[in-house]
DSSP file (Angstrom, degrees, kcal/mol; ACC not computed):
  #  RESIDUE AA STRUCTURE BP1 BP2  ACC     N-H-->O    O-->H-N    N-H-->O    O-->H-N    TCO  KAPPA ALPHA  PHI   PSI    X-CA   Y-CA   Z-CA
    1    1 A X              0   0    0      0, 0.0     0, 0.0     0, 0.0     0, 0.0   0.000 360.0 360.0 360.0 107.4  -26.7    5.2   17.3
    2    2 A X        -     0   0    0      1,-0.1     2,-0.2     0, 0.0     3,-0.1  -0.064 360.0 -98.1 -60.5 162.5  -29.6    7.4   18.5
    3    3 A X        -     0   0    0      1,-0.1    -1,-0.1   142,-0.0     2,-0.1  -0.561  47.2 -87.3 -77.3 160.7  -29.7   11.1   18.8
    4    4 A X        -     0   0    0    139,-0.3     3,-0.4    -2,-0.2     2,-0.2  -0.401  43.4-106.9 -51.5 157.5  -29.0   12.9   22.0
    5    5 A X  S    S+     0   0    0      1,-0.2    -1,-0.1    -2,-0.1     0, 0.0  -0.485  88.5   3.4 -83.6 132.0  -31.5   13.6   24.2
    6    6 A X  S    S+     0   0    0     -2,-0.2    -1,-0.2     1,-0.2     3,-0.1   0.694  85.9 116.8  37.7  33.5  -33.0   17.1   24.6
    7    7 A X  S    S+     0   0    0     -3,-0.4    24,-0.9     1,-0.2     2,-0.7   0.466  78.4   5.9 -94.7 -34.0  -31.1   19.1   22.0
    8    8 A X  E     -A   30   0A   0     22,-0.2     2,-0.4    -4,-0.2    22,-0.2  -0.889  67.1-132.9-148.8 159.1  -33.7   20.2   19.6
    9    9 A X  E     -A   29   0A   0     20,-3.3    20,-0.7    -2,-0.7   132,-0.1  -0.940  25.7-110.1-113.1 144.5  -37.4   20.1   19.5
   10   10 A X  E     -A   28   0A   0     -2,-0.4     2,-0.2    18,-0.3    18,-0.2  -0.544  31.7-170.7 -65.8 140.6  -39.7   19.1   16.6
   11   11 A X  E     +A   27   0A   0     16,-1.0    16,-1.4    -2,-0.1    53,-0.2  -0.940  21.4 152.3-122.4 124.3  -41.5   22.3   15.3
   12   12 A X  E     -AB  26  63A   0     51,-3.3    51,-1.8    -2,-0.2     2,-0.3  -0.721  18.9-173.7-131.4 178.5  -44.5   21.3   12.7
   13   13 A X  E     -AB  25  62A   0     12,-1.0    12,-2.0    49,-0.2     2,-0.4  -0.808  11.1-148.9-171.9 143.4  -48.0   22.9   11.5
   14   14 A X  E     -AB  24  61A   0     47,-1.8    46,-4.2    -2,-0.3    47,-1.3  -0.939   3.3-158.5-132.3 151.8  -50.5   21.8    9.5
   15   15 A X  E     - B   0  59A   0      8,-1.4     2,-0.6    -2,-0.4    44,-0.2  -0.952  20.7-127.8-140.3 131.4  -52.7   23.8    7.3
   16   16 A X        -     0   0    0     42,-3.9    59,-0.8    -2,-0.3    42,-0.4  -0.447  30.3-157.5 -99.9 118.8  -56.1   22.6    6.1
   17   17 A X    >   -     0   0    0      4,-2.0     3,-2.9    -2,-0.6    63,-0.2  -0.260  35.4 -75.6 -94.1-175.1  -56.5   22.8    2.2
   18   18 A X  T 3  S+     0   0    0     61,-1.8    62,-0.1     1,-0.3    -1,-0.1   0.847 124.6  53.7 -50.3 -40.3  -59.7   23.1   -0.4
   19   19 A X  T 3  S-     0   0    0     60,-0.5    -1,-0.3     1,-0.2    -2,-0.1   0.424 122.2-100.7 -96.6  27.8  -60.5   19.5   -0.1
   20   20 A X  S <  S+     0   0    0     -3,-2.9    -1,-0.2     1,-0.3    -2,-0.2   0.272  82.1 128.5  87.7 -17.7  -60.7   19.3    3.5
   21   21 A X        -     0   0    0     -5,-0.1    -4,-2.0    -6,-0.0    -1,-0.3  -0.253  56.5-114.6 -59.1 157.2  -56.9   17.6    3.9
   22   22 A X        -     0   0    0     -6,-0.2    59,-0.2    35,-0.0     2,-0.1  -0.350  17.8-160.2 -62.4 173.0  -54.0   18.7    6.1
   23   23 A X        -     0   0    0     58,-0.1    -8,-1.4   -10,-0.1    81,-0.3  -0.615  19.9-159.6  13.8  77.5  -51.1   19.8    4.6
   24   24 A X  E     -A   14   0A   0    -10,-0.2     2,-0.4    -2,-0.1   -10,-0.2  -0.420  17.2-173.1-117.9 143.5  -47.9   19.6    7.2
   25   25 A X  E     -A   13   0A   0    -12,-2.0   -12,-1.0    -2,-0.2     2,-0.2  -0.864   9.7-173.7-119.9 161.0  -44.3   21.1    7.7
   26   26 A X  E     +A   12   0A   0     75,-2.9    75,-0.2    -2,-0.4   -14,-0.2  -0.719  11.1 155.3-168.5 123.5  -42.0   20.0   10.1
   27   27 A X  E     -A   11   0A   0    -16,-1.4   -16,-1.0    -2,-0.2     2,-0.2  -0.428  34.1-113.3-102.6 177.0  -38.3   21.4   11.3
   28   28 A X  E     +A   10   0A   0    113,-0.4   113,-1.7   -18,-0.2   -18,-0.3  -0.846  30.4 178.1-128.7 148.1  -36.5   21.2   14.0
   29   29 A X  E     -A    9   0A   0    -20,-0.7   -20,-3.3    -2,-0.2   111,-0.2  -0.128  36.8 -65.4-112.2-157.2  -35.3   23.7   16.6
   30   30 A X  E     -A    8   0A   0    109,-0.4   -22,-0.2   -22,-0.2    -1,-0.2  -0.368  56.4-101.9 -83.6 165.3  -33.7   24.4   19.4
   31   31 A X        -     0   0    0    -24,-0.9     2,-0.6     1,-0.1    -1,-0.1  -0.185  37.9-118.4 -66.7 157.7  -34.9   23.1   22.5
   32   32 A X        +     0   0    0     32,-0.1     2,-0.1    -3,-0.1    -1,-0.1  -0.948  39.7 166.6 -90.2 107.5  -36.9   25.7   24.8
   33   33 A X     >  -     0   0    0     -2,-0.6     4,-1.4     0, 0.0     3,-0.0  -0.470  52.0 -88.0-121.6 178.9  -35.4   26.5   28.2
   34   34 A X  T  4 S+     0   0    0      1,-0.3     4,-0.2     2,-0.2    -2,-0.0   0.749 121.5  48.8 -45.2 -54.6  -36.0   29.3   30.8
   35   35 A X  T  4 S+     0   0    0      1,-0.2    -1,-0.3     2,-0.1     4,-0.2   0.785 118.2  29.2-106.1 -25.0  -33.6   31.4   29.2
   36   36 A X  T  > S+     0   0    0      1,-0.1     4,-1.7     2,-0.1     5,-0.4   0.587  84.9 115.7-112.2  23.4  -34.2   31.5   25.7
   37   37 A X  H  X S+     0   0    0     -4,-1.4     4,-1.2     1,-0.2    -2,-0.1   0.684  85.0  44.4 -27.6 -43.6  -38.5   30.9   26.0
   38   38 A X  H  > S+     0   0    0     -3,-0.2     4,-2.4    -4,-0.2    -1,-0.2   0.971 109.5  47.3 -87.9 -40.1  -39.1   34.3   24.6
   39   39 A X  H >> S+     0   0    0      1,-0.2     3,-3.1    -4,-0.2     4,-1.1   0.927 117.2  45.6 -41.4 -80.5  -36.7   34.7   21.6
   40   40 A X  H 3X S+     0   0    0     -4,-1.7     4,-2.4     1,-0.3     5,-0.3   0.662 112.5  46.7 -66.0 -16.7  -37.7   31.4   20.3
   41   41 A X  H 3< S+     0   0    0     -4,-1.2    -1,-0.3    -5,-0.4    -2,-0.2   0.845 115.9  46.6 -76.6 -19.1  -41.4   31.8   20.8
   42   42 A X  H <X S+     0   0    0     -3,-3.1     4,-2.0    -4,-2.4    -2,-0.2   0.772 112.5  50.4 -66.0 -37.4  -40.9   35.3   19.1
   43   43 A X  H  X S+     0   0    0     -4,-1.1     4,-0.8     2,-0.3     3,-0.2   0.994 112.5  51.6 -82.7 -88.9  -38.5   33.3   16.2
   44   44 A X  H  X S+     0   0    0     -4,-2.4     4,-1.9    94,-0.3     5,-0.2   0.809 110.2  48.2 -35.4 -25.6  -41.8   30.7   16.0
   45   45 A X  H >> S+     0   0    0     -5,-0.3     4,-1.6     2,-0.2     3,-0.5   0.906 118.0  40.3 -78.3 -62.3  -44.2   33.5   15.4
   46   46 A X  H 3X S+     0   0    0     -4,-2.0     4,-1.3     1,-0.3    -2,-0.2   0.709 111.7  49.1 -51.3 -33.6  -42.2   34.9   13.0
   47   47 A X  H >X S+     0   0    0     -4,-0.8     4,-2.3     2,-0.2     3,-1.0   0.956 117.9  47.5 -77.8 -56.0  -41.1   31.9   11.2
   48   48 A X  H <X S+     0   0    0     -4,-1.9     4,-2.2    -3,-0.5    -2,-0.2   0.853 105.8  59.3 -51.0 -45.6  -45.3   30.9   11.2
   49   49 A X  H 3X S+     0   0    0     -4,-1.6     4,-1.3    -5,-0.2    -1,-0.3   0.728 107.2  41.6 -68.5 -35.9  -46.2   34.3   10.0
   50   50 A X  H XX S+     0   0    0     -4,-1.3     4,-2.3    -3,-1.0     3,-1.0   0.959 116.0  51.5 -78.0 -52.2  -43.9   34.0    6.5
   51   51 A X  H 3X S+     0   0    0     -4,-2.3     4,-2.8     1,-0.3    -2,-0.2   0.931 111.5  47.6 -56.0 -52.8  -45.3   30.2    6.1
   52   52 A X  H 3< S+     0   0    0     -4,-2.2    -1,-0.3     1,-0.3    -2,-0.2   0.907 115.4  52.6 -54.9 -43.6  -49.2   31.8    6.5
   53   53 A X  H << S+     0   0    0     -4,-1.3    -1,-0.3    -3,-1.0    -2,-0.2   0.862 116.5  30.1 -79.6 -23.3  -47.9   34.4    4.0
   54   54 A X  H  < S+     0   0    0     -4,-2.3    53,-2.1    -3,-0.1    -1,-0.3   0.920 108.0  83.7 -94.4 -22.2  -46.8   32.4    1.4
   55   55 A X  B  <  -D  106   0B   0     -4,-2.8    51,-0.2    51,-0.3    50,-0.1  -0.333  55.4-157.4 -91.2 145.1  -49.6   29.0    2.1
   56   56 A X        +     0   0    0     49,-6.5    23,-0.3    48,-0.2    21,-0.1   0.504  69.9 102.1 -89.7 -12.1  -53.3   29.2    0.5
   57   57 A X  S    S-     0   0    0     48,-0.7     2,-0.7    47,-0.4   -40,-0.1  -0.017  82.2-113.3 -84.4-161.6  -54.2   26.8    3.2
   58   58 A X        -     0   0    0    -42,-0.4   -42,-3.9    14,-0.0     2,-0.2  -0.948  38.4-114.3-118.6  99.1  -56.2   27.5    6.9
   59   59 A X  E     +B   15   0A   0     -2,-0.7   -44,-0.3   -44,-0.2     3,-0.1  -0.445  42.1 175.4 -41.3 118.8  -53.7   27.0    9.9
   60   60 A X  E     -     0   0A   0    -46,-4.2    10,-3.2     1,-0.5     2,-0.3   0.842  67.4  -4.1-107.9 -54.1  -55.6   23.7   11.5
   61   61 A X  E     -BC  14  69A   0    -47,-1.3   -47,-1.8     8,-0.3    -1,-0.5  -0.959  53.0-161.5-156.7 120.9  -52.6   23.3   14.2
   62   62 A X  E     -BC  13  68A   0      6,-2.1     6,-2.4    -2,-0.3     2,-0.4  -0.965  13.7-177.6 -92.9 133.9  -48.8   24.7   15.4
   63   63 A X  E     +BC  12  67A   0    -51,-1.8   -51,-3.3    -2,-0.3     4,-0.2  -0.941  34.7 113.5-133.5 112.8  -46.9   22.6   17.6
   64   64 A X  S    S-     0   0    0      2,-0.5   -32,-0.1    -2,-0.4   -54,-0.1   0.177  97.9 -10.6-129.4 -78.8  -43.4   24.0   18.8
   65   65 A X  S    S+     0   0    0      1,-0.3     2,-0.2   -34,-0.1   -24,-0.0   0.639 146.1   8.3-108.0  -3.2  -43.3   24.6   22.7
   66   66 A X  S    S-     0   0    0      2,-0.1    -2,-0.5     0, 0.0     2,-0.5  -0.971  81.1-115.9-171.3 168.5  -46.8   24.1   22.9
   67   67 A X  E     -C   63   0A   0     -2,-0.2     2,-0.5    -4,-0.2    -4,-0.3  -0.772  30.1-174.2-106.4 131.5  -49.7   22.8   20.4
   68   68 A X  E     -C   62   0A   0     -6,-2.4    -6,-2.1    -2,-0.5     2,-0.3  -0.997  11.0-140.9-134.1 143.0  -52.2   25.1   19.6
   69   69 A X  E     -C   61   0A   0     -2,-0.5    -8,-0.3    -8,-0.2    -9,-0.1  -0.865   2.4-153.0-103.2 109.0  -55.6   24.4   17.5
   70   70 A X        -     0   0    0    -10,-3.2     2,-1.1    -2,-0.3   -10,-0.0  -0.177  20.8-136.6 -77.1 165.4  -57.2   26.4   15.3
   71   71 A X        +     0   0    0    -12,-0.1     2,-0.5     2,-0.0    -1,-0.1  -0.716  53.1 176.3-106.6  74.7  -61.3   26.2   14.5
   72   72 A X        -     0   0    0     -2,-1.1     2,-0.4   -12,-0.1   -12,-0.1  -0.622  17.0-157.3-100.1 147.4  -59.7   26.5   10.9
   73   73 A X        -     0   0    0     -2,-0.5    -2,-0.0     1,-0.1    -1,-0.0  -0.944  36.2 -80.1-113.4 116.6  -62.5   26.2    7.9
   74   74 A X        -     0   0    0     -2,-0.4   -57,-0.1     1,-0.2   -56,-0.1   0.033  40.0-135.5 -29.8 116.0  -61.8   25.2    4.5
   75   75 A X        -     0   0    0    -59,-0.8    -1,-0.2   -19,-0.1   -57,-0.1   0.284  11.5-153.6 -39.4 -19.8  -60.3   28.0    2.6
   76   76 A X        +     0   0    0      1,-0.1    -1,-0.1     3,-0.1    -2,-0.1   0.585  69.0 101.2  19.4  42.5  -62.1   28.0   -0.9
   77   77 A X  S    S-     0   0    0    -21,-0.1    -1,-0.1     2,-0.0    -2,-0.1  -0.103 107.1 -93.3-132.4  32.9  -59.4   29.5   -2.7
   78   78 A X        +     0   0    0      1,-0.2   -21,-0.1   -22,-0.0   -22,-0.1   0.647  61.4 170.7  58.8  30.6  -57.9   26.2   -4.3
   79   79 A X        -     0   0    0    -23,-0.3   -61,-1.8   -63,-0.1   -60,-0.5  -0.336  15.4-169.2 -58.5 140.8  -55.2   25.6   -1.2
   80   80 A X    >   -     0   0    0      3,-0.2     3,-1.5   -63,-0.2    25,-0.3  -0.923  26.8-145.7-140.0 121.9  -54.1   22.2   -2.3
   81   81 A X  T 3  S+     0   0    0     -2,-0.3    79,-0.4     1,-0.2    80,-0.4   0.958 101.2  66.4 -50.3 -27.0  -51.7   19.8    0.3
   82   82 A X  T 3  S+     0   0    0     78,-0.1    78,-0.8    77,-0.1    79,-0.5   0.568  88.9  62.3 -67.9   7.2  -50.1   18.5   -2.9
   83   83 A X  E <  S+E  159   0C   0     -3,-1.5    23,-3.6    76,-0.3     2,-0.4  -0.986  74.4 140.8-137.3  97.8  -48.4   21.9   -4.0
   84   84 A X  E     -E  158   0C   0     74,-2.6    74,-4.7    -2,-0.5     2,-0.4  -0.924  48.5-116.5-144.0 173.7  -45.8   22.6   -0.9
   85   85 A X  E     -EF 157 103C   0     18,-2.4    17,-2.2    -2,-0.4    18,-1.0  -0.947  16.5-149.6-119.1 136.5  -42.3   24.0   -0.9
   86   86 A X  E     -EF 156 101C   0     70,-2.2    70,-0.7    -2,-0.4    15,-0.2  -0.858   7.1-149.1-106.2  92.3  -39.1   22.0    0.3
   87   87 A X  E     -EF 155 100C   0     13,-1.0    13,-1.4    -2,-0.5     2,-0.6  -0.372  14.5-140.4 -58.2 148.1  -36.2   24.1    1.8
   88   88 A X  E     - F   0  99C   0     66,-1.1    65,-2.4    11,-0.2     2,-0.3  -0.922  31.7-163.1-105.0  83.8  -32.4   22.0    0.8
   89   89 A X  E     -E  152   0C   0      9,-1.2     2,-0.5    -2,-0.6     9,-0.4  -0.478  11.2-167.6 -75.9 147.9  -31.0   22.7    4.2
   90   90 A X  E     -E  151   0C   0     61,-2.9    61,-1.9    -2,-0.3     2,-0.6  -0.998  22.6-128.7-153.5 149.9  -27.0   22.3    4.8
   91   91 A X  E  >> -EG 150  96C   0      5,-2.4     4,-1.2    -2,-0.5     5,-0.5  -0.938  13.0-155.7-104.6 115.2  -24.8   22.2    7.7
   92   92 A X  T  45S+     0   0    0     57,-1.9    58,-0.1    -2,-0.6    -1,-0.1   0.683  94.2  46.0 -69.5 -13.6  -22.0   24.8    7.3
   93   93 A X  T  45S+     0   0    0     56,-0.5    -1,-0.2     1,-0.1    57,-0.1   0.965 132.0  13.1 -90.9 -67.7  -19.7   22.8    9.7
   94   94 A X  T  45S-     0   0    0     51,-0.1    -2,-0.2     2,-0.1    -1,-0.1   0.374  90.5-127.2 -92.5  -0.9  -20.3   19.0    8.3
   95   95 A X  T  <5 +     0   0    0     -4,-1.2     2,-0.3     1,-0.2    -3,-0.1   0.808  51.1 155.1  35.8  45.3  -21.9   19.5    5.1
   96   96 A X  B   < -G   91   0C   0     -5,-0.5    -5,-2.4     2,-0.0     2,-0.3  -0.670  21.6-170.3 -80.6 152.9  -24.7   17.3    5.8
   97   97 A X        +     0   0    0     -2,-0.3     2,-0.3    -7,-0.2    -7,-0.2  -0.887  11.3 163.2-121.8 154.5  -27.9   18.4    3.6
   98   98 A X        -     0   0    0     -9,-0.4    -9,-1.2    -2,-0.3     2,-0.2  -0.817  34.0-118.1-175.6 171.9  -31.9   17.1    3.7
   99   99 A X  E     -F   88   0C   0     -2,-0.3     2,-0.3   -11,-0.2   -11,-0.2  -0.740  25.4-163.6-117.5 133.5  -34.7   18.4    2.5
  100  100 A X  E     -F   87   0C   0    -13,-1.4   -13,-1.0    -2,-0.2     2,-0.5  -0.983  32.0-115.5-135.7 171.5  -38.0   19.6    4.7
  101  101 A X  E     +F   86   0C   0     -2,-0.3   -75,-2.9   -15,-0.2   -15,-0.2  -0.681  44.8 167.4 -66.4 107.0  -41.8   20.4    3.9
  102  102 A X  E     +     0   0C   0    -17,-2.2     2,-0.4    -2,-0.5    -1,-0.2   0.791  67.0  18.8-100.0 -66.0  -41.6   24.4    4.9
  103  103 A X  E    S-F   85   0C   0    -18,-1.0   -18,-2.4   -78,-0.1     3,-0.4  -0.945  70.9-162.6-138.1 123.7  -45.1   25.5    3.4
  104  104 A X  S    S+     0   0    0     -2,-0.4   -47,-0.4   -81,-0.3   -48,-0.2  -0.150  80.4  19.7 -76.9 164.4  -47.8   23.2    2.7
  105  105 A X  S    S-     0   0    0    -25,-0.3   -49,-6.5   -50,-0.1   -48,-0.7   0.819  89.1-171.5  46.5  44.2  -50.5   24.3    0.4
  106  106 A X  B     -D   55   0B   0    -23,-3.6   -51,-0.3    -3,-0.4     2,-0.2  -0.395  25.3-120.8 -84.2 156.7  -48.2   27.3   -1.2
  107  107 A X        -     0   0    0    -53,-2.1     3,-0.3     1,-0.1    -1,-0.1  -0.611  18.3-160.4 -63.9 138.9  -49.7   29.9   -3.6
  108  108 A X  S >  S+     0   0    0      1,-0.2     3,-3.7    -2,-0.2    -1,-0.1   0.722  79.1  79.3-103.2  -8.2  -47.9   29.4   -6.4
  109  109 A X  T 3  S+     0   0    0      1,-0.3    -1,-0.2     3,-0.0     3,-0.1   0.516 100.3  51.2 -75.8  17.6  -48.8   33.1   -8.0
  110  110 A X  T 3  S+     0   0    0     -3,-0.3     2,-0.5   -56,-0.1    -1,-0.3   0.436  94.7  96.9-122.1  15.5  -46.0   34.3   -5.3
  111  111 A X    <   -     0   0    0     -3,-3.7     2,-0.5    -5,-0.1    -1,-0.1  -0.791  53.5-178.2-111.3 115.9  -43.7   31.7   -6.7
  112  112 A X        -     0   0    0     -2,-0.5    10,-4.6    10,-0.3     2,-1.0  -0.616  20.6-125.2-106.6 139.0  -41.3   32.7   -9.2
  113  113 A X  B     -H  121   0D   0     -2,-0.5     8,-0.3     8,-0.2     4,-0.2  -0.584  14.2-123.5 -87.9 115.6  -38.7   30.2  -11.0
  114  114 A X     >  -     0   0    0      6,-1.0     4,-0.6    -2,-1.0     3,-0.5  -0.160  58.1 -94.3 -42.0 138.2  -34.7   30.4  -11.3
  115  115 A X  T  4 S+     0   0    0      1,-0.2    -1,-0.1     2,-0.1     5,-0.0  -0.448 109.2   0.7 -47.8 116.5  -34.5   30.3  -15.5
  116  116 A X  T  4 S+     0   0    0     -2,-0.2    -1,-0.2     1,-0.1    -2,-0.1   0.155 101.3 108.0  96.9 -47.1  -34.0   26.7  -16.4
  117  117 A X  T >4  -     0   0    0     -3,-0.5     3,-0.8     1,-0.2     2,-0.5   0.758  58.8-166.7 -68.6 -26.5  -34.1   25.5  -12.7
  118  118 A X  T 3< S+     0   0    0     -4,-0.6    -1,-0.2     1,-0.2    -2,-0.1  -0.801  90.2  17.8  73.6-112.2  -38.1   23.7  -13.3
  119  119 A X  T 3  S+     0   0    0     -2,-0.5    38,-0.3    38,-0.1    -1,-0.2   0.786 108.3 116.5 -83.2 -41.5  -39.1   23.0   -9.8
  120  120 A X    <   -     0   0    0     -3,-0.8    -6,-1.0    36,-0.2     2,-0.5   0.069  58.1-137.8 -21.0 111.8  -36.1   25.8   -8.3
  121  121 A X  B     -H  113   0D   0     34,-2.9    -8,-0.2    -8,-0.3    34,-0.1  -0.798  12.4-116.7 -91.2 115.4  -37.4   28.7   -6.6
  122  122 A X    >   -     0   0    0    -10,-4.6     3,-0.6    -2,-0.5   -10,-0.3  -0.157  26.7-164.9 -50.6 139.6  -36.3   32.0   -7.1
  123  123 A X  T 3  S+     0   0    0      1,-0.3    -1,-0.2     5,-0.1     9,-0.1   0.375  81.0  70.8 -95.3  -7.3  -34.8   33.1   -3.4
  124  124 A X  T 3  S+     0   0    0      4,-0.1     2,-0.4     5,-0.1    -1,-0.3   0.142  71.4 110.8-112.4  22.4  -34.7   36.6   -4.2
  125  125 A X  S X> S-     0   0    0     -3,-0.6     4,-5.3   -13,-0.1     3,-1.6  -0.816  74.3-115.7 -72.7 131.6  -38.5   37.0   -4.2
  126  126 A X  H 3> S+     0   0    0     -2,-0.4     4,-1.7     2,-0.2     5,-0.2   0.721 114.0  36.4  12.0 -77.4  -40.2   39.2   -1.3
  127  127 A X  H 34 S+     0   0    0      2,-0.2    -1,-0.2   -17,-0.2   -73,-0.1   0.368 122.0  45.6-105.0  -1.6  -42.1   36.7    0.4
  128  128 A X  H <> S+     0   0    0     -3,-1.6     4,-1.4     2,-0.2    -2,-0.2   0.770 107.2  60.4-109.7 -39.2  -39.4   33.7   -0.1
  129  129 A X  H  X S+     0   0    0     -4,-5.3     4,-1.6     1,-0.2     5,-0.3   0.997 105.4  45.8 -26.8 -80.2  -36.7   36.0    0.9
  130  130 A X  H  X S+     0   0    0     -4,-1.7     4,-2.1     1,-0.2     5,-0.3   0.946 107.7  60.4 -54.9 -47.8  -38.4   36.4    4.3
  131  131 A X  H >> S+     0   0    0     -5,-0.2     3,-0.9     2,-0.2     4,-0.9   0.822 105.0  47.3  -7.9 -96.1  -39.0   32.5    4.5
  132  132 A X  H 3X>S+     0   0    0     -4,-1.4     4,-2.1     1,-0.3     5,-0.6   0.955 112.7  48.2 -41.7 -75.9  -35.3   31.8    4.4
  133  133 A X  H 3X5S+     0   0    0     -4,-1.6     4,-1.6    -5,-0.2    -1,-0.3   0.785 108.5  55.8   0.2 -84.3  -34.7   34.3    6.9
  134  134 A X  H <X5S+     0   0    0     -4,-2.1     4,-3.3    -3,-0.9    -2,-0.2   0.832 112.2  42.8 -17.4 -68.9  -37.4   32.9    9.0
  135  135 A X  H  <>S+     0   0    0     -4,-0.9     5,-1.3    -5,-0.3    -1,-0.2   0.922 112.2  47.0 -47.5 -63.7  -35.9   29.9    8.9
  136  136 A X  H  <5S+     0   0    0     -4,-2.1     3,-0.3     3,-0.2    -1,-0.2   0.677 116.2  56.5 -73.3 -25.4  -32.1   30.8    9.4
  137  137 A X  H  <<S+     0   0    0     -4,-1.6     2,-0.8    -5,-0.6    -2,-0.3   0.985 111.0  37.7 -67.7 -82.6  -33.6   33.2   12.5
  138  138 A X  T  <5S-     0   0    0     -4,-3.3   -94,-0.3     1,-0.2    -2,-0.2   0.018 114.7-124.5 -71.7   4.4  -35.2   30.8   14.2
  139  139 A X  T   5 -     0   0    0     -2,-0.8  -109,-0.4    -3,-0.3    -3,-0.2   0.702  14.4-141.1-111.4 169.2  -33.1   28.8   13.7
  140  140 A X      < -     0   0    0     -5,-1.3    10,-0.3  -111,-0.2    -1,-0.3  -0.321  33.1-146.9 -73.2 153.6  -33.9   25.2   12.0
  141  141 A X        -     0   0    0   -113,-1.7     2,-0.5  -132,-0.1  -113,-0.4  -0.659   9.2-123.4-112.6 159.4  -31.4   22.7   14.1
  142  142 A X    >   -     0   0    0      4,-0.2     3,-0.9     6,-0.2     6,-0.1  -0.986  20.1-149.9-104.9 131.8  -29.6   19.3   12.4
  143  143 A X  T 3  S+     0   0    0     -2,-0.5     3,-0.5     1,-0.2  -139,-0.3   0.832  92.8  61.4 -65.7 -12.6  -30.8   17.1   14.6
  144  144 A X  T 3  S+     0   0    0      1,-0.2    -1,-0.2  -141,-0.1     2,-0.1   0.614 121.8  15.6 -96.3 -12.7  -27.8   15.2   14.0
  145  145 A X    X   -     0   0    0     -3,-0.9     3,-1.3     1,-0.1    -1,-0.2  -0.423  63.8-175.2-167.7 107.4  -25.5   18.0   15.3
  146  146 A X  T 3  S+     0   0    0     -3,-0.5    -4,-0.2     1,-0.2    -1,-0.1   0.465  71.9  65.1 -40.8 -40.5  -27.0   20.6   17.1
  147  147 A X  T 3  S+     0   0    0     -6,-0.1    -1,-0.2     2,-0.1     0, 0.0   0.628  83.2  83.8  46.1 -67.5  -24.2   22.7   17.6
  148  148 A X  S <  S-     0   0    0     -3,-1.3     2,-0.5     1,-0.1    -6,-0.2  -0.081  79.5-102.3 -96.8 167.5  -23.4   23.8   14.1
  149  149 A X        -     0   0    0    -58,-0.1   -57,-1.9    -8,-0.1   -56,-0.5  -0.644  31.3-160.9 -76.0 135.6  -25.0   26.7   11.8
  150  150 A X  E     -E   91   0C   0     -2,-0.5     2,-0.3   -10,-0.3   -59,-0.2  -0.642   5.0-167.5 -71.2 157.8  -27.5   25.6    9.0
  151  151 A X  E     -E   90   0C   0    -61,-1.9   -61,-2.9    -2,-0.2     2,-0.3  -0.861  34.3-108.5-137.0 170.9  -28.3   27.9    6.2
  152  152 A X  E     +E   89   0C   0     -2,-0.3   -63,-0.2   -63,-0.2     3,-0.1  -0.644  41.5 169.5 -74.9 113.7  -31.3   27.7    3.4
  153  153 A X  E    S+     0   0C   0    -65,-2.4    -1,-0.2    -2,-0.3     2,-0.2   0.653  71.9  16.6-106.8 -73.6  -28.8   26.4   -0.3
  154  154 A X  E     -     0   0C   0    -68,-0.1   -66,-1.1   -32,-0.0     2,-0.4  -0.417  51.8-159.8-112.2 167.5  -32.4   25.8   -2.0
  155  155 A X  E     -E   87   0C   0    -68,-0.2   -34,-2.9    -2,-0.2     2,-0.3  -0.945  29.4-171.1-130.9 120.4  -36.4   26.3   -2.1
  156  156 A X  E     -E   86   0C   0    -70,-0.7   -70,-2.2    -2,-0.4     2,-0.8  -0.816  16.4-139.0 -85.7 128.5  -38.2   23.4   -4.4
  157  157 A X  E     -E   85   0C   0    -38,-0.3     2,-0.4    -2,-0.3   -72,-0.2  -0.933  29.6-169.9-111.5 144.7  -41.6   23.5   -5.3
  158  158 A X  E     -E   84   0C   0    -74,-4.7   -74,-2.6    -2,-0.8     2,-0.7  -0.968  20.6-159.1-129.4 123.6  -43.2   20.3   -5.2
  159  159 A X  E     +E   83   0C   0     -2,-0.4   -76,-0.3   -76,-0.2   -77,-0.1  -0.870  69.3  42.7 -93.2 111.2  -46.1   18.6   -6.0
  160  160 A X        +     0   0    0    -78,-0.8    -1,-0.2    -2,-0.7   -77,-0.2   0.271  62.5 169.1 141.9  17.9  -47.5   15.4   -4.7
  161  161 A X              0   0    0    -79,-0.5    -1,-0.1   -80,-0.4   -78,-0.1  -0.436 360.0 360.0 -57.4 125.8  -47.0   15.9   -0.8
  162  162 A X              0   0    0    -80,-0.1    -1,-0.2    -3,-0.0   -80,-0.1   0.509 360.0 360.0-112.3 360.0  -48.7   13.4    0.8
């Protein structure tokens, strides 16, 4: 069974760390028509602008309604692809979950831990708050039904993205 056709769009970026790698996220959202073209490019800026805040790396690339390429230079500030954050996405209607790559290359000094949790990221931090938001704004689709609301249940930091 395939998906439907022209219900959501891939939105991804990759961001270019210390050692010269990419680093990539990837959602997806709703498609982009005539009628809601500005919101959801307004939603992508915003949603890029929290990922830039929390990632050490150099935006190389955004691809949503249209790909644009940065002349991006290795950072020297020890951005590493292998240190990313994974939003736990759920679909309030069907209670499907999965996990995606939200910010590649994350700083970790702006990442604070639930007590106990390890890899569990506190949600109530400043600059993870506005993530989730981000996210839930813009907002991340299940590709498997479009329709229904998503929310953010967790933020994982992870090491070993390849």
């Amino acid at each position: 069974m395939g998906l439907p056709i022209g219900t959501y769009q891939l939105a991804s970026a990759s961001y270019l760390d210390d050692g010269g790698e990419l680093g990539n996220m990837a959602v997806y959202g709703k498609v982009i028509t005539a009628a809601n073209e500005v919101a959801q490019a307004a939603a992508w800026a915003t949603l890029l602008g929290t990922i830039d805040d929390l990632s050490l790396g150099a935006r190389k690339r955004d691809t949503y309604n249209d790909k644009t390429t940065y002349d991006a230079v290795r950072p020297g500030n020890g951005a590493a692809r292998e240190l990313c954050l994974r939003a736990r996405f759920h679909d309030t209607v069907n209670g499907q979950q999965w996990l995606a790559t939200v910010v590649p290359c994350v700083n970790p000094t702006l990442i604070e831990f639930v007590p106990g949790g390890k890899d569990v990221v506190d949600l109530t931090t400043t600059e993870v708050a506005a993530l989730i938001a981000a996210l839930e704004g813009f907002p991340v689709v299940n590709p498997y039904a479009q329709a229904n609301a998503v929310e953010v249940l967790a933020i994982y930091e992870v090491r070993g993205q390849k």
